[in-house]
C-alpha positions as CSV (number, residue, x, y, z in Angstrom):
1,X,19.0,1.6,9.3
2,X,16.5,-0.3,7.1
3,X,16.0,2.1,4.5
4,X,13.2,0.2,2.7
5,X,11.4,-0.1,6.3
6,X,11.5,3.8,6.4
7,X,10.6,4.4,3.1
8,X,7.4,3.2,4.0
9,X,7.2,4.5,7.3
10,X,7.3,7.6,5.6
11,X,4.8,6.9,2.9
12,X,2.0,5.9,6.0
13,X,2.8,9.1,7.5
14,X,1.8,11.0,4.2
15,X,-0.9,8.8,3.9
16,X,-2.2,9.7,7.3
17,X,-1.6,13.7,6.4
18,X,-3.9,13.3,3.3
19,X,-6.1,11.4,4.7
20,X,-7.2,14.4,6.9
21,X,-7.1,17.1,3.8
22,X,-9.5,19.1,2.7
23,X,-11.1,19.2,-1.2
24,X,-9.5,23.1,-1.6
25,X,-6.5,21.4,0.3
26,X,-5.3,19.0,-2.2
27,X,-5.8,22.1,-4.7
28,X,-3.2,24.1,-2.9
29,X,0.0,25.2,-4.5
30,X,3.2,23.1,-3.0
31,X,6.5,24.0,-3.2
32,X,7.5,22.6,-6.6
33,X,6.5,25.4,-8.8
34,X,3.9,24.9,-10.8
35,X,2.3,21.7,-8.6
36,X,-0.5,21.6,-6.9
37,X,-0.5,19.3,-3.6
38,X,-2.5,16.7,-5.6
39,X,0.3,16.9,-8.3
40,X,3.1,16.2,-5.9
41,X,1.1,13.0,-4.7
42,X,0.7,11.7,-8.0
43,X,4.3,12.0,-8.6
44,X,5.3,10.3,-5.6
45,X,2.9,7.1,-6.9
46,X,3.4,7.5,-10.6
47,X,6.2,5.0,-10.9
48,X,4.7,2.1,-8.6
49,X,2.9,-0.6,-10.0
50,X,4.9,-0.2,-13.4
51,X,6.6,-2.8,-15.7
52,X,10.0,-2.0,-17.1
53,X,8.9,-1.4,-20.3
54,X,6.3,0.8,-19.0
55,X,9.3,3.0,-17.7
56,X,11.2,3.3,-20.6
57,X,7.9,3.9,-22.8
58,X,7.6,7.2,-19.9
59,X,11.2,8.2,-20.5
60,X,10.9,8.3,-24.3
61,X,8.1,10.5,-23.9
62,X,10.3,12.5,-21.5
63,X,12.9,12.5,-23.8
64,X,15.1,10.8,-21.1
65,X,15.0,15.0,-18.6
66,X,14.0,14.9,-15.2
67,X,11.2,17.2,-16.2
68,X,10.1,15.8,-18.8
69,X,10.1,12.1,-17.4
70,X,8.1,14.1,-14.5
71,X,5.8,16.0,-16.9
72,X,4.8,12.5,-18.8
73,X,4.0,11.3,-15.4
74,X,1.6,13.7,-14.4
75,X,-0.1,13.9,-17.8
76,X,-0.6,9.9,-17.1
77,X,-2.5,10.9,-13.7
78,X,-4.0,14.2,-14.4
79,X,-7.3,12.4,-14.3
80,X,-6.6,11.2,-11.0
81,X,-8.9,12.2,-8.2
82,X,-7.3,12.5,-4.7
83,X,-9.1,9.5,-3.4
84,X,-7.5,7.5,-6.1
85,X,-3.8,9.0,-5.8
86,X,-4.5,7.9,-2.1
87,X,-5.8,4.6,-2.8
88,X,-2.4,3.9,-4.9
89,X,-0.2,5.4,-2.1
90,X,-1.9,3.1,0.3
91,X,-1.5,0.1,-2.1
92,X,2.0,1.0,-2.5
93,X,3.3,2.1,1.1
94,X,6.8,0.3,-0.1
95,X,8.7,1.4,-3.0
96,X,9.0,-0.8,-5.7
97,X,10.7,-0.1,-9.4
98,X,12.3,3.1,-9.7
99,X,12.0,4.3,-5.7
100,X,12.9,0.8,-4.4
101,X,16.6,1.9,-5.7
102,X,19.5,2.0,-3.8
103,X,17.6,-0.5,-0.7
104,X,14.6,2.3,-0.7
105,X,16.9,5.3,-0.8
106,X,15.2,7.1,-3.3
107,X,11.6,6.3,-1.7
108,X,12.5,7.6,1.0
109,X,14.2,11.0,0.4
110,X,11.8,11.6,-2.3
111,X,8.6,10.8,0.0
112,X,10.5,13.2,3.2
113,X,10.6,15.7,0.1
114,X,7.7,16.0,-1.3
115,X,5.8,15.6,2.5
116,X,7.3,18.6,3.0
117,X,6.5,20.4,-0.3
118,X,2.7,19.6,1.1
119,X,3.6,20.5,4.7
120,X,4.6,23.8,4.3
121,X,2.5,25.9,2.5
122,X,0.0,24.6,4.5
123,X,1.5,25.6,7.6
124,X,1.3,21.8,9.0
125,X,4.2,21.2,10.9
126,X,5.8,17.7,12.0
127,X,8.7,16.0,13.7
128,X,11.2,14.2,11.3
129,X,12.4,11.2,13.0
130,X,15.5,11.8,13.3
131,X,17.6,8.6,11.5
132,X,15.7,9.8,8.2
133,X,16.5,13.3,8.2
134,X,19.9,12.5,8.6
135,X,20.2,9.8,5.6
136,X,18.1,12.4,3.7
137,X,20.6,15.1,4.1
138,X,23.9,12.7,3.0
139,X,21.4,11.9,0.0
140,X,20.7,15.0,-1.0
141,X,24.2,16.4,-1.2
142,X,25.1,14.3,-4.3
143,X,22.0,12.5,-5.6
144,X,20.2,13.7,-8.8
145,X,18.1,15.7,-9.8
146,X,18.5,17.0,-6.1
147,X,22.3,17.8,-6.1
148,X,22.3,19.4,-2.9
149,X,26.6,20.2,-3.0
150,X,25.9,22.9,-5.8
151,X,23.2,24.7,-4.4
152,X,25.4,25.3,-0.9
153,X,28.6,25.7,-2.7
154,X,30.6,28.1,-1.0
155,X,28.9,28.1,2.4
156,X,29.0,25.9,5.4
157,X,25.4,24.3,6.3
158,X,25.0,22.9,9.6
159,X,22.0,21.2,11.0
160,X,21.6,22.0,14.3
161,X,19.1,19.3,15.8
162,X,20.7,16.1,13.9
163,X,24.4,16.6,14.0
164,X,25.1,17.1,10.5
165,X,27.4,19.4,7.9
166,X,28.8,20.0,5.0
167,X,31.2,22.8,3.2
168,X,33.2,25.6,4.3
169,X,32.5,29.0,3.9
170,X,29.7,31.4,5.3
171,X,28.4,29.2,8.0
172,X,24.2,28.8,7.9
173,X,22.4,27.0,11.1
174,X,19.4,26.1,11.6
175,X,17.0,23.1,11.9
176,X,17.8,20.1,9.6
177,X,14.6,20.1,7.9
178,X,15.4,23.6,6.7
179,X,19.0,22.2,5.5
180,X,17.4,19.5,4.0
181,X,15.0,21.4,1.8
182,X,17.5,24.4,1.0
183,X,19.5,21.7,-0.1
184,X,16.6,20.9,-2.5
185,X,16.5,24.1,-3.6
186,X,12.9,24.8,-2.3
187,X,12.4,28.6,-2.1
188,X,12.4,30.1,1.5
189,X,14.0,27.6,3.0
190,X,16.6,29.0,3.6
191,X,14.7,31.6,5.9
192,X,14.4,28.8,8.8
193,X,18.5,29.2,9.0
194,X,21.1,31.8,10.9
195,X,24.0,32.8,10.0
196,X,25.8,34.6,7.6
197,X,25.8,32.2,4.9
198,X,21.7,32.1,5.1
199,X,21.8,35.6,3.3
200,X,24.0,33.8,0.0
201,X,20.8,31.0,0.6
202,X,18.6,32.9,0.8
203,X,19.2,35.0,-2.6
204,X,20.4,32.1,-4.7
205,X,17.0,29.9,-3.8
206,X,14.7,33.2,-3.6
């Protein structure tokens, strides 16, 4: 799979969602706690465009955390209106600096993400192609800040529509895009899965 070429198939498909939202939409809380959906898009386009210095000025601020790096981002675009965020996303529909690692790995997991942090709390629905959700599900089991093995520890996750597991224990089933963002730690994901290991999930997400 061409993992840059999906990376931005994935960021014209979020495009093309935002496109279509409403003012009170963009204002909506997502699934990352504290983040509206407007926040989560000007995360997914705050690294583009910069220099390396420009990075490493960011991580200082951040004092080299996750959230903090995250936090100095969305201080940089807090400005931002949605039309601009989506001007940048459609400027940048391939990862380059930071999301271009790993062939346009991290683009791409982070856009599936954070499409679906927007997706489901507003009860808009899609079909994941299928190669993606896949790769995003490997990714997700080991990459940071995701680390997707420690929040399933001790159960058995299987994705039923994409031929995918991982662990032993408790077994929990269910759709892959459900696997995919329990492994993420997103709360109530775990309520798309069957099984008895869903109820460990389902309590250690919330």
């Amino acid at each position: 799979m061409d993992l840059m070429l999906e990376a931005e198939r994935e960021r014209t498909e979020l495009a093309e969602l935002l496109a279509g939202l409403s003012p009170e939409e963009w204002e909506a809380p997502s699934l990352c706690e504290g983040w509206t959906v407007r926040d989560v898009v000007a995360h997914v386009v705050s690294y583009e465009g910069l220099t390396l210095r420009e990075v490493g000025a960011r991580m200082a601020r951040g004092r080299l955390t996750f959230a903090g790096v995250n936090a100095a981002a969305l201080r940089d675009h807090r400005t931002a209106s949605p039309d601009q965020l989506l001007q940048r996303l459609r400027e940048y529909p391939r990862p380059t600096g930071l999301t271009a690692a790993r062939n346009g790995a991290v683009g791409l997991v982070d856009g599936l993400i954070h499409q679906q942090d927007i997706r489901r709390p507003l009860g808009k629905p899609r079909a994941i192609d299928p190669d993606r959700l896949r790769f995003a599900l490997g990714f997700a089991v080991t990459a940071p800040p995701l680390r997707g093995f420690w929040k399933a520890r001790g159960v058995r996750v299987v994705a039923t529509d994409v031929d995918w597991a991982l662990g032993r224990g408790p077994e929990a089933r269910g759709p892959g895009e459900a696997v995919l963002m329990s492994l993420a730690g997103r709360r109530g994901a775990a309520d798309g899965l069957t099984g008895p290991g869903s109820a460990v999930l389902r309590r250690r997400l919330g």
